[in-house]
C-alpha positions as CSV (number, residue, x, y, z in Angstrom):
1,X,89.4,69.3,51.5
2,X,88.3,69.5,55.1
3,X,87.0,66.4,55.5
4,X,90.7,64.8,53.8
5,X,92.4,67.1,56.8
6,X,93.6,68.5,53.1
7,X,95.2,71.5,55.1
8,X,97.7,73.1,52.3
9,X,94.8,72.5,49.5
10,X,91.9,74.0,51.9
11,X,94.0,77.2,53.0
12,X,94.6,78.0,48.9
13,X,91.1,77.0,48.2
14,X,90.0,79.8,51.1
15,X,92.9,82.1,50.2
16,X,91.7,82.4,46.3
17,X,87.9,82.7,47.3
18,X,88.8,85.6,49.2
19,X,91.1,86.9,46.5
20,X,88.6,86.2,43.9
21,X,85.8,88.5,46.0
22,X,88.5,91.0,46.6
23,X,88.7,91.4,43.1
24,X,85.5,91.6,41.8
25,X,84.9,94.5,44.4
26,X,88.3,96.4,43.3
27,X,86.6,96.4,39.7
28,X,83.0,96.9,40.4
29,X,84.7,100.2,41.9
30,X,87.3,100.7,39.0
31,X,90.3,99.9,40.7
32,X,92.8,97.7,38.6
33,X,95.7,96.0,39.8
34,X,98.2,93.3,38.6
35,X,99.2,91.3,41.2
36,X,98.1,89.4,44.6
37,X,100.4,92.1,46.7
38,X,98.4,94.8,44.7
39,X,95.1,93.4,45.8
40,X,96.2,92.8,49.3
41,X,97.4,96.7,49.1
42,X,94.5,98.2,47.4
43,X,92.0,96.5,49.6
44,X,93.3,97.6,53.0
45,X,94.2,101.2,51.2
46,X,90.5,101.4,49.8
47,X,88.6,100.0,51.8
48,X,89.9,99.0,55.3
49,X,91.4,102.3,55.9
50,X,88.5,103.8,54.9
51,X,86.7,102.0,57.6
52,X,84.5,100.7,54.8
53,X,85.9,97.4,56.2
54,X,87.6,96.1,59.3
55,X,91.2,95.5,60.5
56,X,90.2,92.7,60.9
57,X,88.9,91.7,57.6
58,X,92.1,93.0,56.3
59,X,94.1,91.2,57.9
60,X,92.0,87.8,57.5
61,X,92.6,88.7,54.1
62,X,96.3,89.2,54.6
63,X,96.6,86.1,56.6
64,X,95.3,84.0,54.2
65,X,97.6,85.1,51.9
66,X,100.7,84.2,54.1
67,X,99.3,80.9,54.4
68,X,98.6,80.1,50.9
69,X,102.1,81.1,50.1
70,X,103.5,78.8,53.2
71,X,101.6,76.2,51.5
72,X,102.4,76.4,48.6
73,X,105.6,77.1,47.9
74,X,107.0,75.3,51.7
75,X,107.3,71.8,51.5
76,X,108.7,71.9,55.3
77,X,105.7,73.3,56.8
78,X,102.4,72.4,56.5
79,X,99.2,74.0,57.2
80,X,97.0,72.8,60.4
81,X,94.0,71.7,61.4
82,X,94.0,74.8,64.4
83,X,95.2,77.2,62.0
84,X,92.7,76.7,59.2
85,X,89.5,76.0,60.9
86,X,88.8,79.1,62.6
87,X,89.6,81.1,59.6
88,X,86.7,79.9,57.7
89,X,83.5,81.6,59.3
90,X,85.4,84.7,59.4
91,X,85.7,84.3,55.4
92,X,82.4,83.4,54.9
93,X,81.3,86.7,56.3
94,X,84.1,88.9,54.9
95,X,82.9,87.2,51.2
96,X,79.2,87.9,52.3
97,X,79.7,91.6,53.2
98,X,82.2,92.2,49.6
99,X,79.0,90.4,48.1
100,X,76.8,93.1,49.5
101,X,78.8,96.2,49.1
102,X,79.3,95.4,45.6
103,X,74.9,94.4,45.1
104,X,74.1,97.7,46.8
C-alpha cells in the first residue's frame, strides 16, 4: 500500500494491526469488549493509565483510529503521505511491546 501511495488503505491496514494486538492483549488478560470504542477505552483504562503503557502509545492507538474512520467513511478527505509515514515505526513498536507483555 505504501509503495501505491495507497494512503486510506495503508492507515486501515495500520489501524486494524494495532486493533488486532490490542485485542489479543485485552483477552490474554480476560478483558472482553464489543466494539472498537470499547477497545480504544479499555486499553488506555487498563493499561495506559496504569502506566503499563504510554500516553503516547495510547494515543497512537487513538489516532489511528481517527484516521481509519476519516478514511473510510470520508470521501472528501484523504489520508497523506506526512500523516501516515511517521506513524508506522511508532506501531511497530507499540505491536512489539503488546507482543511481549502478552509472551511474558
Amino acid at each position: 500500500m505504501r509503495e501505491q501511495q495507497y494512503w486510506d488503505t495503508l492507515v486501515n491496514r495500520m489501524y486494524y494491526a494495532a486493533f488486532h494486538a490490542v485485542s489479543a492483549l485485552l483477552i490474554h488478560n480476560a478483558l472482553h469488549v464489543h466494539t472498537h470504542r470499547g477497545a480504544l477505552i479499555a486499553f488506555n483504562k487498563e493499561f495506559v493509565r496504569t502506566g503499563l503503557f504510554t500516553q503516547e502509545e495510547g494515543h497512537l492507538f487513538s489516532q489511528l483510529e481517527g484516521l481509519r474512520e476519516r478514511g473510510d467513511y470520508n470521501c472528501f478527505v484523504d489520508a497523506t503521505e506526512e500523516e501516515i509515514v511517521p506513524l508506522i515505526e511508532p506501531l511497530k513498536a507499540l505491536i512489539g511491546k503488546i507482543k511481549s507483555a502478552i509472551t511474558k
